[in-house]
Each structure stands twice: as structure tokens, then as C-alpha cells.
C-alpha positions as CSV (number, residue, x, y, z in Angstrom):
1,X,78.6,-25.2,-15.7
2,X,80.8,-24.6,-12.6
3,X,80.4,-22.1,-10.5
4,X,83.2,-19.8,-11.8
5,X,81.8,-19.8,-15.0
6,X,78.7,-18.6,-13.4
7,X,79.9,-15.5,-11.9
8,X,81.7,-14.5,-15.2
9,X,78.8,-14.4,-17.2
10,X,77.2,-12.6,-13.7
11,X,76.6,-9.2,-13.2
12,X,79.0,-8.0,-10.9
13,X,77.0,-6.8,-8.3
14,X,75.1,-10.3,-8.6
15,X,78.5,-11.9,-8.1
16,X,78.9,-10.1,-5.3
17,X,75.6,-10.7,-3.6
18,X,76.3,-14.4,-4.7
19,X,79.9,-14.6,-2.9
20,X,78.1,-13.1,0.5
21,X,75.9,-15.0,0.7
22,X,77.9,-18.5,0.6
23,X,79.5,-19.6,4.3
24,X,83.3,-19.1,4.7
25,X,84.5,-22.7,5.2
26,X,85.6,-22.0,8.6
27,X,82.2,-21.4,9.5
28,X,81.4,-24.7,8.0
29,X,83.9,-26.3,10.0
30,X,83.1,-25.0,13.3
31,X,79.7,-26.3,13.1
32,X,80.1,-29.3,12.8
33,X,82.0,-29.7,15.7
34,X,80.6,-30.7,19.2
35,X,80.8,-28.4,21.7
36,X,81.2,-30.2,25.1
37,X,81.5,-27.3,27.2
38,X,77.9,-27.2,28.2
39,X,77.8,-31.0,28.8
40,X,80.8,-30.7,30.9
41,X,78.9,-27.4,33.0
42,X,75.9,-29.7,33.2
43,X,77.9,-32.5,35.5
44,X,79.9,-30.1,37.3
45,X,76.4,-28.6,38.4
46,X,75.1,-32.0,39.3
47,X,77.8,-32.8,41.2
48,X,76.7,-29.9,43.6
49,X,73.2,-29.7,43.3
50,X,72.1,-33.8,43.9
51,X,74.6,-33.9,47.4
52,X,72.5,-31.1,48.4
53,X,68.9,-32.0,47.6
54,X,70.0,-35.0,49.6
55,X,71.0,-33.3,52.4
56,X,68.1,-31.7,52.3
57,X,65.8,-34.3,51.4
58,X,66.3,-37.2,53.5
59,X,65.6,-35.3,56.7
60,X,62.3,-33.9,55.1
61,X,60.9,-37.4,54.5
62,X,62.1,-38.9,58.0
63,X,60.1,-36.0,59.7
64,X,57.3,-36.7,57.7
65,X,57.4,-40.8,58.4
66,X,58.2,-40.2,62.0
67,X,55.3,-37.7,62.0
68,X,52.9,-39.7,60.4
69,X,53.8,-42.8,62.1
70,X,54.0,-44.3,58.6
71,X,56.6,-47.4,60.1
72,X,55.4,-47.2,63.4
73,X,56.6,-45.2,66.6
74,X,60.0,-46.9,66.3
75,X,60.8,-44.2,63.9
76,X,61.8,-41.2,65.9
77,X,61.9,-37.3,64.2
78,X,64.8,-35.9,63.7
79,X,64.5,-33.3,66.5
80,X,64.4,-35.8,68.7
81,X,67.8,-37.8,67.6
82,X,69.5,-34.4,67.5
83,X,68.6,-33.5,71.2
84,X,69.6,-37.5,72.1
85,X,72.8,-37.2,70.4
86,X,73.1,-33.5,71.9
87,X,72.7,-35.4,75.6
88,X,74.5,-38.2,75.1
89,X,77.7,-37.1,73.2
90,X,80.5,-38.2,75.7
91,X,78.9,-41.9,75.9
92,X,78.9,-41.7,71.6
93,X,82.3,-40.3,71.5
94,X,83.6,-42.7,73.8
95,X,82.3,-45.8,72.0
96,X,83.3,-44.0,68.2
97,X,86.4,-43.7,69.1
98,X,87.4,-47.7,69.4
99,X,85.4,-48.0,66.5
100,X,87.4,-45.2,64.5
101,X,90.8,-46.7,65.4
102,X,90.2,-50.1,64.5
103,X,88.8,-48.8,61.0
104,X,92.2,-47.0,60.8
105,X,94.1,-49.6,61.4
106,X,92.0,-52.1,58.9
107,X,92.3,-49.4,56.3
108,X,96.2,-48.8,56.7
109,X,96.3,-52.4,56.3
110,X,94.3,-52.3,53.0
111,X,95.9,-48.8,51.4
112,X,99.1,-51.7,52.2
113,X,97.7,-54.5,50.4
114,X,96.6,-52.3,47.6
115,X,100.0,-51.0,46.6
116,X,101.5,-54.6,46.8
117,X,99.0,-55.3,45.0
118,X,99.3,-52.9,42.3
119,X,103.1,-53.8,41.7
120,X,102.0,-57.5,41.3
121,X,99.3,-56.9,38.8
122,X,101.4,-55.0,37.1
123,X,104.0,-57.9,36.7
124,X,101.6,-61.0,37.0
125,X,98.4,-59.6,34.9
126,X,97.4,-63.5,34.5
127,X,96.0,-63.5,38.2
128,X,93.2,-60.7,36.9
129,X,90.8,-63.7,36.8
130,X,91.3,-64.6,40.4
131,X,91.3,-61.5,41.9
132,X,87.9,-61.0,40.4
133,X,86.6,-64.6,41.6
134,X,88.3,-63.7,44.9
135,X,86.3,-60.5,45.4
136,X,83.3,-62.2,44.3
137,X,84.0,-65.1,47.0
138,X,84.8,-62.7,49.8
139,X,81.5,-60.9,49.2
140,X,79.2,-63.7,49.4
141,X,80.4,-64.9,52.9
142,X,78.3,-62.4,55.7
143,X,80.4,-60.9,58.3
144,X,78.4,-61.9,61.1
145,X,79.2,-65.7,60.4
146,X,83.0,-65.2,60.0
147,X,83.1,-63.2,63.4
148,X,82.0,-65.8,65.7
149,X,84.6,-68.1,63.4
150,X,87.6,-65.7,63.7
151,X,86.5,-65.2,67.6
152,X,88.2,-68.7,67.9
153,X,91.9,-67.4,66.7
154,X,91.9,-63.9,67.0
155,X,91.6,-62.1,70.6
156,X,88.1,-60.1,70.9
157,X,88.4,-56.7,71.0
158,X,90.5,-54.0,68.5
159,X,92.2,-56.8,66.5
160,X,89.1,-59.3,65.8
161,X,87.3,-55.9,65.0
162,X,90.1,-54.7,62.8
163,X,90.8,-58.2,61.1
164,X,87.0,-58.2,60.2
165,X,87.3,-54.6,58.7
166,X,90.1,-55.9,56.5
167,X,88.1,-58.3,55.3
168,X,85.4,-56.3,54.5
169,X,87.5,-54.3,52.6
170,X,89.1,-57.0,50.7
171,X,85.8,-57.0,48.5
172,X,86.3,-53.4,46.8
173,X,90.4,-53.8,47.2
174,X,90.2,-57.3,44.9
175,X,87.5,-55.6,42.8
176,X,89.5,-52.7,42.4
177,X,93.3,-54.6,41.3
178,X,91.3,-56.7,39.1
179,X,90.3,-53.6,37.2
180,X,93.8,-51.8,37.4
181,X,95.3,-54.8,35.9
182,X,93.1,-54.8,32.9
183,X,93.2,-51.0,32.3
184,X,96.8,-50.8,33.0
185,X,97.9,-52.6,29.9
186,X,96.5,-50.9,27.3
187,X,98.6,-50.3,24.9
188,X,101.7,-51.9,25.6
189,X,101.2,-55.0,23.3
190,X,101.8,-52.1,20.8
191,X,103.8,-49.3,22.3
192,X,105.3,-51.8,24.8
193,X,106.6,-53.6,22.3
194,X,107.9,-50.4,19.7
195,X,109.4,-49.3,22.6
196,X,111.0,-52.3,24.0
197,X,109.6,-51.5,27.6
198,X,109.6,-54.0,30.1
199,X,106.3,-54.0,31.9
200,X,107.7,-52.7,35.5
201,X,108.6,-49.8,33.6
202,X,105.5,-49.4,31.4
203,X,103.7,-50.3,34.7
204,X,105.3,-46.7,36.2
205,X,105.2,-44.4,34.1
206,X,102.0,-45.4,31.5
207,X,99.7,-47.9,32.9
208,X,99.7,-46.6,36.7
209,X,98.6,-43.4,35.0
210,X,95.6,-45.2,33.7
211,X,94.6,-46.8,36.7
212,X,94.2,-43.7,38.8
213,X,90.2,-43.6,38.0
214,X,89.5,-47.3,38.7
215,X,92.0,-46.5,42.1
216,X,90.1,-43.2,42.6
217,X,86.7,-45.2,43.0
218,X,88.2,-48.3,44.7
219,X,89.6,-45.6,47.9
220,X,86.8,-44.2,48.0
221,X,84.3,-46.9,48.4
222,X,87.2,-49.0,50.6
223,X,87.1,-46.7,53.6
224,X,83.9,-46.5,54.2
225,X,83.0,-50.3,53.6
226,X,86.0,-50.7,56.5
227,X,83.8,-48.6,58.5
228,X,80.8,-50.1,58.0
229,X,82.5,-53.6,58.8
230,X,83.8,-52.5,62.2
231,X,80.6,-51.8,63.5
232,X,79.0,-54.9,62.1
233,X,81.9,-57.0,63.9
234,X,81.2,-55.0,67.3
235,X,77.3,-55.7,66.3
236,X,78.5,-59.6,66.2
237,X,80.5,-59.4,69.6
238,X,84.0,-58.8,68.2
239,X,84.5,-55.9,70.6
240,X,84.4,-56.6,74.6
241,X,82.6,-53.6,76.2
242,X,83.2,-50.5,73.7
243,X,82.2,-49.6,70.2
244,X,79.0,-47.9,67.9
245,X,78.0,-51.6,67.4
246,X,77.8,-52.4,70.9
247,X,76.0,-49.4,71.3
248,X,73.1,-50.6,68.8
249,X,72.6,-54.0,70.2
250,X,72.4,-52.3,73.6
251,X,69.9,-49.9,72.1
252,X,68.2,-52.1,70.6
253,X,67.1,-54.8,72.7
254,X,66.6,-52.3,76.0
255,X,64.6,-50.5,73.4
256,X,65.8,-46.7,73.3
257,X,65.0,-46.1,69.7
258,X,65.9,-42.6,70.4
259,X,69.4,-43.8,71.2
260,X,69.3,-46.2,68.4
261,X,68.6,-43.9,65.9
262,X,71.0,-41.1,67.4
263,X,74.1,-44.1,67.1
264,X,72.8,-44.4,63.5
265,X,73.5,-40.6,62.7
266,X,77.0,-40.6,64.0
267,X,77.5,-43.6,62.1
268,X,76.3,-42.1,59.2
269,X,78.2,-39.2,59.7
270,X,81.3,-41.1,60.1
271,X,80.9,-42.8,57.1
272,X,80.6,-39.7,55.4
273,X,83.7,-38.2,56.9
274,X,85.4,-41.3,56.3
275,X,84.6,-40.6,52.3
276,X,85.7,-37.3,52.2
277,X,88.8,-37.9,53.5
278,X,89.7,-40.2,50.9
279,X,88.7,-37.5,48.4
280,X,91.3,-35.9,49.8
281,X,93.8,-38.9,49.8
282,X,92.9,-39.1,45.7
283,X,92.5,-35.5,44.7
284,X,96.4,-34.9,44.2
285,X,96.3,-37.8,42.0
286,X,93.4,-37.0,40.0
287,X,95.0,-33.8,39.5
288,X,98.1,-35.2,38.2
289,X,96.1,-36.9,35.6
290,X,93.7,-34.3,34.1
């Protein structure tokens, strides 16, 4: 017997009782959906909190191995490298800034190659397999053995310095282009083709779109790598008197660890400066998209 038929042969306050106590369908309905609020909440807040227990925790655990002489006395506290930086700020600056410009210019040079890049991909998608080789190529050959190389044809100094910062960025830029190629045409076998767009103009107003993530993460871990190559290439002799890099060898084999360790801070905090600004270069962009 249905239910109908069960509250007509009811009592009527039984019928009642019956019809509150059964969920409204909406209620129903609502459950079973996923609320992703508190997910979303949950990697906001990690976002914030795991930058700051590391600002907070790597200097902890230096103290305490430069206290404890866990890795010897080479290992200076963190006191110490503050007061050596404090002291010897002018001779840092002076050898970041060479160091700074060339990474500038080996990034301008990059961001350029990237948005040739992009347009290509987005009309040639068949050379996605050889950007990814290339990368893979590119990243297997060490810095300090193409510096001497390149020392033959390119002046030492800002451009061998810079020329070796593009090339360390090439790994994450060929990286990168191989992705947006792939993730830029999805979809337009199907809406491509409904549409009869031609792929320069799916390219600009779809599949860039879908790029900008893979882009997002290919800045950001660009300028920083450019960084990091610069004062590899100075470590290698690719710069003549000035740079971070010369500063380390120097450092290092007159042993100042003190100095040493104070060159690795402002490197580091280079590095870190170099990131957030291309947050900010990709932040309008991300934006855009959400």
C-alpha cells in the first residue's frame, strides 16, 4: 500500500505527526552536496601559516647547530651573520648590485622569449615534444662547465654573467611553453571546430586563458632560477672583479665563514625578493582568471 493510502486510513493527528516527521526534499538535497568552503579556508590558512613557521623555524635550528657545533665551527649563529652583514653592507651592496642587473637583464630576455614563445605554441603545438626534451637537455648540462665554454665567445663580465642566467632560465621557460601548449588546446578540437575558430584566435581569447596557472608557476620559479644562475656564473669566473659570487669564492678560500654565511643571507633574501616580485608581475593575471 502506498503511502497516501496510509495516511487516509490514519488518524489525522497520526498523519500529521507522520508528515513532520519526513525531510522536505530540499533538505535532502542540500545534504548531499559538498560543501567546499571549509576546504578552501583550510588552504587559504596554510598559505599563511607554513611561510611563517618557516621564517620562524629555519633560524631556530641554525642557532641550535651553530650552537651545538653539530657541523662544525664553520657554521656561524645567526647573530653573528646579522652583525657581519650589519658591518659590511656597502661592500654587499656593491657586489649585489652587478649581480642584480645582470639577473634583470637575463630575465627581460626570458619574460621576451616566453611571449614569442607562447604565440608559437599556440600556432605550431607539434613542437610540445621538443620543448620538453629541450628543457630536459638544458637541465642536465651544469652551469659551471658551460661558463668556462662560453668564456671563449662571450666577453667576461655583465654579459657572460647575463648569457648564463638566460640559460638557466631556459629550463623552467621550455618547461613551462611545453605545458601551455598542451593546456591551451583543450577544447578546440570540439569548440574550435563548432565554431570555426582559427587557432590564433582560439589561442587569444580561450586557450591563453587556460594557460595563465602553468604561466603563473613558470614566472615565478624563472626569476629566481635567473638569480640563482648569476651567482653561480660569478662563482665560475664569469664576472671580472664584482658580484655575490665573487664574494663567496673570496670568502671562502680566505676563510671568513662569517662573511660567507652573511653573502648567503642576502642571496637568499634576493632570491626571495626576486619571487615576490613576480607575484606581483602574475597577480593581475590570476585575477583576471578567477
Amino acid at each position: 500500500m502506498s503511502r497516501s493510502a496510509d495516511e487516509s486510513v490514519l488518524s489525522p493527528a497520526a498523519s500529521a505527526s507522520l508528515s513532520a516527521a519526513a525531510p522536505p526534499p530540499a533538505t535532502v538535497a542540500s545534504s548531499s552536496t559538498v560543501d567546499i568552503g571549509p576546504v578552501m579556508m583550510r588552504l587559504r590558512s596554510a598559505r599563511v601559516v607554513v611561510p611563517i613557521l618557516s621564517l620562524i623555524g629555519i633560524p631556530v635550528i641554525w642557532a641550535i647547530v651553530a650552537a651545538t657545533n653539530m657541523l662544525g665551527t664553520a657554521v656561524v649563529s645567526p647573530a653573528a651573520t646579522v652583525r657581519e652583514l650589519h658591518s659590511h653592507w656597502s661592500v654587499l651592496w656593491l657586489n649585489a648590485q652587478p649581480t642584480l642587473i645582470a639577473t634583470l637583464i637575463g630575465a627581460a630576455v626570458l619574460l621576451a622569449i616566453t611571449a614569442v614563445g607562447a604565440l608559437i605554441v599556440a600556432l605550431v603545438p607539434r613542437i610540445t615534444p621538443g620543448l620538453a626534451a629541450l628543457s630536459v637537455v638544458i637541465g642536465t648540462l651544469p652551469l659551471i662547465i658551460l661558463t668556462p665554454i662560453l668564456s671563449l665567445f662571450v666577453p667576461r663580465g655583465r654579459p657572460l654573467v647575463a648569457t648564463v642566467c638566460v640559460l638557466a632560465g631556459l629550463v623552467p621557460v621550455a618547461a613551462m611553453l611545453s605545458g601551455m601548449a598542451g593546456v591551451g588546446e583543450r577544447g578546440r578540437d570540439e569548440l574550435g571546430a563548432l565554431y570555426g575558430t582559427s587557432r590564433l584566435r582560439w589561442w587569444r581569447y580561450v586557450g591563453f586563458w587556460q594557460t595563465v596557472p602553468v604561466l603563473d608557476i613558470g614566472i615565478r620559479a624563472m626569476i629566481p632560477y635567473c638569480f640563482v644562475g648569476s651567482i653561480v656564473a660569478e662563482w665560475s669566473g664569469a664576472s671580472t672583479s664584482f658580484g655575490l659570487g665573487e664574494v663567496m669564492t673570496n670568502s671562502l678560500f680566505s676563510y671568513e665563514p662569517t662573511l660567507l654565511w652573511a653573502t648567503i643571507v642576502l642571496a637568499a633574501a634576493g632570491s626571495l625578493s626576486l619571487l615576490a616580485v613576480a607575484t606581483l608581475i602574475m597577480s593581475p593575471l590570476r585575477r583576471r582568471v578567477r
